[in-house]
Backbone as JSON Lines, residues from 0, in Angstrom:
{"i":0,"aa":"X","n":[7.4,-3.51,-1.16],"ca":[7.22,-4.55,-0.17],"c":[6.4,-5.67,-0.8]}
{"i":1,"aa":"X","n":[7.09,-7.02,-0.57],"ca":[6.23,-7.97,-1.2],"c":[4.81,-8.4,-0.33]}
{"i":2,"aa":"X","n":[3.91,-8.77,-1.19],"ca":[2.6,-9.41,-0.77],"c":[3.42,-10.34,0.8]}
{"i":3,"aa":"X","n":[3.69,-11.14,0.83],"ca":[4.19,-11.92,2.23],"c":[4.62,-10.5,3.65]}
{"i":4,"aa":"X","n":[5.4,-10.09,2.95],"ca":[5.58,-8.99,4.11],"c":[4.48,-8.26,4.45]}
{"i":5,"aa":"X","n":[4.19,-7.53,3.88],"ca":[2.63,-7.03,3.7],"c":[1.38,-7.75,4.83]}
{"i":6,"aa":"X","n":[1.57,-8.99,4.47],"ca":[0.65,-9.93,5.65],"c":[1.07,-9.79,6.72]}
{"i":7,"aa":"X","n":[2.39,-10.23,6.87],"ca":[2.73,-10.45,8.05],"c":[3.12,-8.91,9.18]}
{"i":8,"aa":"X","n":[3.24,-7.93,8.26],"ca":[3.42,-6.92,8.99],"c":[1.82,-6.06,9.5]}
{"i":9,"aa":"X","n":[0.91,-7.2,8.43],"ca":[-0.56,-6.8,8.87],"c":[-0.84,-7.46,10.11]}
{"i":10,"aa":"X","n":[-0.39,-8.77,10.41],"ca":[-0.63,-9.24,11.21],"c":[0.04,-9.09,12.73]}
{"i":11,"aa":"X","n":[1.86,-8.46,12.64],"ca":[1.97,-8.3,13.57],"c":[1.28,-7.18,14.02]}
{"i":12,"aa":"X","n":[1.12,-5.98,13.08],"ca":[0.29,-4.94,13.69],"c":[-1.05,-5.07,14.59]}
{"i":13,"aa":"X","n":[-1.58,-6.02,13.97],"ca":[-3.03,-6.17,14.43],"c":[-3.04,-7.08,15.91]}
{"i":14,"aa":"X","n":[-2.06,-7.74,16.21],"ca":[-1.43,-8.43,17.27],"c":[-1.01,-7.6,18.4]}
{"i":15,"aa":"X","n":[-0.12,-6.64,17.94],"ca":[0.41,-5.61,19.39],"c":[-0.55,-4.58,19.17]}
{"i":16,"aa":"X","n":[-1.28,-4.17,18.43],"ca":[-2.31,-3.14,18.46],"c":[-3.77,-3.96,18.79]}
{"i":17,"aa":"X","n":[-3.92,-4.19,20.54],"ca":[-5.33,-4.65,20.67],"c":[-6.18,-3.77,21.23]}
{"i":18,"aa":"X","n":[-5.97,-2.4,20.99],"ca":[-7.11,-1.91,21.18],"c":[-8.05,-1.34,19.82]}
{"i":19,"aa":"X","n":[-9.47,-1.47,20.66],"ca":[-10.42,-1.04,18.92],"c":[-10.08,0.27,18.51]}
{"i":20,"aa":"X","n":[-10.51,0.55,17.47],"ca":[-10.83,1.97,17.26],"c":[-11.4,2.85,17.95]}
{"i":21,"aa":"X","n":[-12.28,2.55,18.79],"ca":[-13.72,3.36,19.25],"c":[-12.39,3.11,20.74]}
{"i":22,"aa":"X","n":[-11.98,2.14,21.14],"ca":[-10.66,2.66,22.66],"c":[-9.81,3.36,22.48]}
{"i":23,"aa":"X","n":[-9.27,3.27,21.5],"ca":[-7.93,4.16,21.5],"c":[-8.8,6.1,20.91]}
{"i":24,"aa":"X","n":[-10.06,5.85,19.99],"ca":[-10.18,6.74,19.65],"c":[-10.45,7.68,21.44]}
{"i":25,"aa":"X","n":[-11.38,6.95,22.41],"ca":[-11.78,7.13,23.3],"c":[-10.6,7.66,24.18]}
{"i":26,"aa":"X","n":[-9.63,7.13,23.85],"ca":[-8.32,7.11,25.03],"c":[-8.03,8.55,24.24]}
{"i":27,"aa":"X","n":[-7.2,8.53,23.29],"ca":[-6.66,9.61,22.89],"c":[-7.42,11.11,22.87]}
{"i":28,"aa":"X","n":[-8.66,10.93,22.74],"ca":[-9.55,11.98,23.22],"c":[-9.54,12.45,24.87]}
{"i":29,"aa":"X","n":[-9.45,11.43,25.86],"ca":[-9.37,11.84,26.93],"c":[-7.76,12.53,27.55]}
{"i":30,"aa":"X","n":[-6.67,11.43,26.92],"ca":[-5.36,12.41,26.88],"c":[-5.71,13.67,26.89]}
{"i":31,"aa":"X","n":[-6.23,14.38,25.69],"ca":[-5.71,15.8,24.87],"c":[-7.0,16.67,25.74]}
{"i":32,"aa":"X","n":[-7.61,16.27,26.36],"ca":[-9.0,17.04,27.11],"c":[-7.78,17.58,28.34]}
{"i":33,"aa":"X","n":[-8.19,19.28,28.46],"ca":[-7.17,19.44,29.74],"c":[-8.47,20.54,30.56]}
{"i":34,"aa":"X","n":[-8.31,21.02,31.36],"ca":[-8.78,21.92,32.06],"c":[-9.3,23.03,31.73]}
{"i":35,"aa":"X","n":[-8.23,23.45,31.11],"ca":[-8.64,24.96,29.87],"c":[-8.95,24.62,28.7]}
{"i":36,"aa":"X","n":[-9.1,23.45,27.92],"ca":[-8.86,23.69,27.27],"c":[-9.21,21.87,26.45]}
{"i":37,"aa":"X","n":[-9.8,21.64,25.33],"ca":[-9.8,20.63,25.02],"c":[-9.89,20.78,23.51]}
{"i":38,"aa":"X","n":[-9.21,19.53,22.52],"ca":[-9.12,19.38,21.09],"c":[-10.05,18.95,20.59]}
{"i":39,"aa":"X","n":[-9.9,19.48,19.27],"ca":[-10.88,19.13,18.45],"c":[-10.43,17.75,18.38]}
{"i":40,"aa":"X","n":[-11.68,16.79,18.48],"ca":[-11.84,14.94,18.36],"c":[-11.06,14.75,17.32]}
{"i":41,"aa":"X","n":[-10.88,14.86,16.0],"ca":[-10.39,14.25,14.94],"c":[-8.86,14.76,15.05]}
{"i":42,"aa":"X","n":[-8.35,15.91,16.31],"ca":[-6.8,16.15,16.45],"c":[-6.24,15.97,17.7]}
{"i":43,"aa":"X","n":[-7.21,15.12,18.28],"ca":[-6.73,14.76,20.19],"c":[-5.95,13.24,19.48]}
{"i":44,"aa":"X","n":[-4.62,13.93,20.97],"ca":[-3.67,12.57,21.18],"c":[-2.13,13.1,19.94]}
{"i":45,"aa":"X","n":[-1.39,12.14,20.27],"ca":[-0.07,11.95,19.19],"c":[-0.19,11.95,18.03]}
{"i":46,"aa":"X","n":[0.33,12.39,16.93],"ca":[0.08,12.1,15.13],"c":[-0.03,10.63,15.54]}
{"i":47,"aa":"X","n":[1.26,9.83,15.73],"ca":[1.15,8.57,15.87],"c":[-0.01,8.02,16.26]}
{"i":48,"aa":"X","n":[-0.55,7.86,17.09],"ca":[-1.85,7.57,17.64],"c":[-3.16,7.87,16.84]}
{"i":49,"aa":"X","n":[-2.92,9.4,16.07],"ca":[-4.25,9.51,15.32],"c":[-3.32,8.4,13.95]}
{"i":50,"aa":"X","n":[-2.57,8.34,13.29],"ca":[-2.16,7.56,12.6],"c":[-2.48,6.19,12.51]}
{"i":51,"aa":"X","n":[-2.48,5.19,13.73],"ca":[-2.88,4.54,14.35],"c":[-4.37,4.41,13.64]}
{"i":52,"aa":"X","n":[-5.12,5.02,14.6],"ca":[-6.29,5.11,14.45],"c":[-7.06,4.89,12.79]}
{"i":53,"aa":"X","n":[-6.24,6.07,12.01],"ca":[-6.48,5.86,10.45],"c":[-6.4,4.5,10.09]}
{"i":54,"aa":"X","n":[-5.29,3.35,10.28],"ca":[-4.84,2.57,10.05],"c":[-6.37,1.61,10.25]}
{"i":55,"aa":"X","n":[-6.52,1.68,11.52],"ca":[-7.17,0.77,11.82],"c":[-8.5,0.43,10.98]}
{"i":56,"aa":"X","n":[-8.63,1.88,10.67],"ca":[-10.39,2.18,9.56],"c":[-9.79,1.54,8.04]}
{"i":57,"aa":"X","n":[-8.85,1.44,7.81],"ca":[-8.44,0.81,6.4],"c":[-8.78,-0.76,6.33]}
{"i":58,"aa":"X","n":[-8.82,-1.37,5.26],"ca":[-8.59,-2.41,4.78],"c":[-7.18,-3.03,4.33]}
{"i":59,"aa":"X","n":[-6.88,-3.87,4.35],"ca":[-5.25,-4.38,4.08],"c":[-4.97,-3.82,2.55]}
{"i":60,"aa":"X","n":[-5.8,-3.76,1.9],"ca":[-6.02,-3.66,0.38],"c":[-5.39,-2.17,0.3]}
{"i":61,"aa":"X","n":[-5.98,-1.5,1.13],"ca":[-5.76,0.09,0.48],"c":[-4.83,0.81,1.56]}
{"i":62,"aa":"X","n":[-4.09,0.1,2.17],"ca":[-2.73,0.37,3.41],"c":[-1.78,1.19,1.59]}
{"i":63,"aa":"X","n":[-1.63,2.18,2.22],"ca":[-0.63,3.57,1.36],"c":[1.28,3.01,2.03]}
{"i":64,"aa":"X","n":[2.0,3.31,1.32],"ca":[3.5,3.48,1.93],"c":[3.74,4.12,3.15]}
{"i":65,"aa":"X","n":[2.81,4.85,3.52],"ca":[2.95,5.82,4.35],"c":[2.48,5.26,5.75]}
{"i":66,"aa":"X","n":[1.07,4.39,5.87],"ca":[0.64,3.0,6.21],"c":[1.28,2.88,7.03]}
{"i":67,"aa":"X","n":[2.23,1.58,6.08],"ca":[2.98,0.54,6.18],"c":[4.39,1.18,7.26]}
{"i":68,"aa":"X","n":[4.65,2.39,7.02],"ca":[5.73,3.13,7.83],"c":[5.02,3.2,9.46]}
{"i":69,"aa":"X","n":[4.31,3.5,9.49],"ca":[3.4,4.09,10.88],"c":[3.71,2.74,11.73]}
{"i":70,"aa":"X","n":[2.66,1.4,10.33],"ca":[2.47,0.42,11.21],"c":[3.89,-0.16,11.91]}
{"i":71,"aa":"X","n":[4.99,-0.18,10.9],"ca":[6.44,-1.2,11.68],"c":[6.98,0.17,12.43]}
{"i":72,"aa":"X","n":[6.67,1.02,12.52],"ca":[7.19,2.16,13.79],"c":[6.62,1.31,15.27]}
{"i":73,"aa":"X","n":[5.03,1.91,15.05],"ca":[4.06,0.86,16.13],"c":[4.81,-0.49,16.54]}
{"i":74,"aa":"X","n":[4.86,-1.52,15.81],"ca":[5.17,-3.03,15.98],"c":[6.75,-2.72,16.12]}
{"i":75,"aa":"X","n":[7.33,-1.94,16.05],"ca":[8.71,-1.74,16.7],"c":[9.02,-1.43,18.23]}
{"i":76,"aa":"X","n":[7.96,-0.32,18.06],"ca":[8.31,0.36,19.2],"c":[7.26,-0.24,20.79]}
{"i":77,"aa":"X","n":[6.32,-1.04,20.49],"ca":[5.67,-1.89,21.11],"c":[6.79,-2.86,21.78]}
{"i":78,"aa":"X","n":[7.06,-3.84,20.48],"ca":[8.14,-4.57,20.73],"c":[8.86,-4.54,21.57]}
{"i":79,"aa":"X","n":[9.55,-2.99,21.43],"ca":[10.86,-2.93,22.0],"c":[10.32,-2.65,23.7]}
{"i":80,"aa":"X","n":[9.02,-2.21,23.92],"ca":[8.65,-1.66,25.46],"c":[7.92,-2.97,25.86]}
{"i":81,"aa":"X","n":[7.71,-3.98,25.11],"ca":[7.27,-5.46,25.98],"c":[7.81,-6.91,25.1]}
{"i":82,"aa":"X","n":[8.98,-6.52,24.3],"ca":[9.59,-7.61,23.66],"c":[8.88,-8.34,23.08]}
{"i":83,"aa":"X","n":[8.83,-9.67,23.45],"ca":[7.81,-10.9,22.48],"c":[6.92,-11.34,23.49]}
{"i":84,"aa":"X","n":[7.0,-11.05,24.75],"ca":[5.64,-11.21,25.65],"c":[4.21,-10.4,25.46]}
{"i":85,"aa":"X","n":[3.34,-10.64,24.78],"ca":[2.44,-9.61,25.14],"c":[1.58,-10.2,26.19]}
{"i":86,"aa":"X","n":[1.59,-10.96,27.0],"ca":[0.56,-11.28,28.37],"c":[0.47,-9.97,28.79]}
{"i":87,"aa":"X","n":[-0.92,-9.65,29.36],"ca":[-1.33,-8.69,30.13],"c":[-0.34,-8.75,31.7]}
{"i":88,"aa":"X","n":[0.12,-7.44,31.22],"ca":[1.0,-7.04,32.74],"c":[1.01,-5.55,32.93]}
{"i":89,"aa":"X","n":[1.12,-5.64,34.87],"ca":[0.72,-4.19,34.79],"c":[1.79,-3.7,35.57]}
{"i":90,"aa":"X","n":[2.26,-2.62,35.11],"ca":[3.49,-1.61,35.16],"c":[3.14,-0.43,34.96]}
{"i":91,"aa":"X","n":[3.86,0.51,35.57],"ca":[3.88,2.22,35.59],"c":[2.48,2.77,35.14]}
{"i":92,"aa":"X","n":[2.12,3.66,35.13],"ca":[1.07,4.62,34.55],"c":[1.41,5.1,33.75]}
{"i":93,"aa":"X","n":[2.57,5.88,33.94],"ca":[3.25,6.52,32.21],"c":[3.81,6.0,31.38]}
{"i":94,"aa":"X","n":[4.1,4.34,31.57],"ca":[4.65,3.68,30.73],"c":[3.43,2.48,30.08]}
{"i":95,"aa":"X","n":[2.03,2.53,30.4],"ca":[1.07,1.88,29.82],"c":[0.37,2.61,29.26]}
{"i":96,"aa":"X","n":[0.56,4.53,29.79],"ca":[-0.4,5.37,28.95],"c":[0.33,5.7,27.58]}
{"i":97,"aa":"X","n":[1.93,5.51,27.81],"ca":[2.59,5.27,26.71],"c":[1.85,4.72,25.49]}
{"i":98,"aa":"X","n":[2.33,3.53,25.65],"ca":[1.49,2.14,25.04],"c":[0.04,2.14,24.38]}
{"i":99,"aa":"X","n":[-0.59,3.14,25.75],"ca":[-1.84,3.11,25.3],"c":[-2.0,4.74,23.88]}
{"i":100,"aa":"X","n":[-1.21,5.22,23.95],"ca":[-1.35,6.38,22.98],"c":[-1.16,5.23,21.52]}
{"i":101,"aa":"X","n":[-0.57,4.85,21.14],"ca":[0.04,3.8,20.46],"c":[-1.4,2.66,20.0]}
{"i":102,"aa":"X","n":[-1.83,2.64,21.0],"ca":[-2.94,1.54,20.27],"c":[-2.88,-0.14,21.31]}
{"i":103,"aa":"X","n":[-1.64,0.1,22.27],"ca":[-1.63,-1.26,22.78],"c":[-1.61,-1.21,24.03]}
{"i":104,"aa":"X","n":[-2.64,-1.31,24.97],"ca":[-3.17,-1.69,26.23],"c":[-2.53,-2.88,26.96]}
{"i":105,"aa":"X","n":[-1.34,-2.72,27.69],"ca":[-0.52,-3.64,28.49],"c":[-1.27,-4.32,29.45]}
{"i":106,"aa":"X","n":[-2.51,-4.16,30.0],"ca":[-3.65,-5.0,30.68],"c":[-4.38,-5.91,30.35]}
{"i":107,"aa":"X","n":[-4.48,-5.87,28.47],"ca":[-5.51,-6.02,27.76],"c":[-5.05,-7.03,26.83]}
{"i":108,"aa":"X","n":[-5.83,-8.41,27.07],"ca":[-4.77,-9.31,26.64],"c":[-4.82,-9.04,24.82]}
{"i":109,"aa":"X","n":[-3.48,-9.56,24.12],"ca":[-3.2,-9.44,22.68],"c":[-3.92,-10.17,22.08]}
């Protein structure tokens, strides 16, 4: 992947992914907490989501192939559940907790 793509796929990431680390880490911890039963912090929530999360603690510099896959999954699959609008809008519960496993808060402006 050239340096240009690289940016720009840093940037759309960082665009549909507006939540911090410390929210999504927060969110995905409260997902995986159940009644009986709750995860260990560093394995609560989706791979994707803890993936996510990794991402976010990196620097652009040291983003791996593996990265770069996670991130245009994310900025795809964002995409495809709010197109090129990201204005804060509010819809379903299971379709923003969606979102929100993911890293992107449909309330929360981009």
């Amino acid at each position: 992947m050239s340096d240009s793509n690289d940016d720009q796929l840093w940037q759309e990431f960082h665009q549909v992914v507006n939540m911090t680390s410390r929210e999504l880490s927060d969110w995905l911890r409260t997902g995986a907490a159940g009644e009986e039963t709750e995860t260990v912090p560093d394995q609560a929530g989706q791979p994707t989501g803890r993936q996510v999360l990794h991402v976010l603690g990196k620097r652009h510099v040291d983003l791996t192939a593996d990265d770069r896959r996670v991130m245009r999954k994310v900025v795809d699959r964002v995409r495809a559940e709010r197109r090129e609008d990201l204005e804060p809008v509010a819809g379903q519960t299971t379709w923003r907790h969606r979102l929100m496993s993911l890293g992107h808060d449909p309330l929360k402006p981009a």
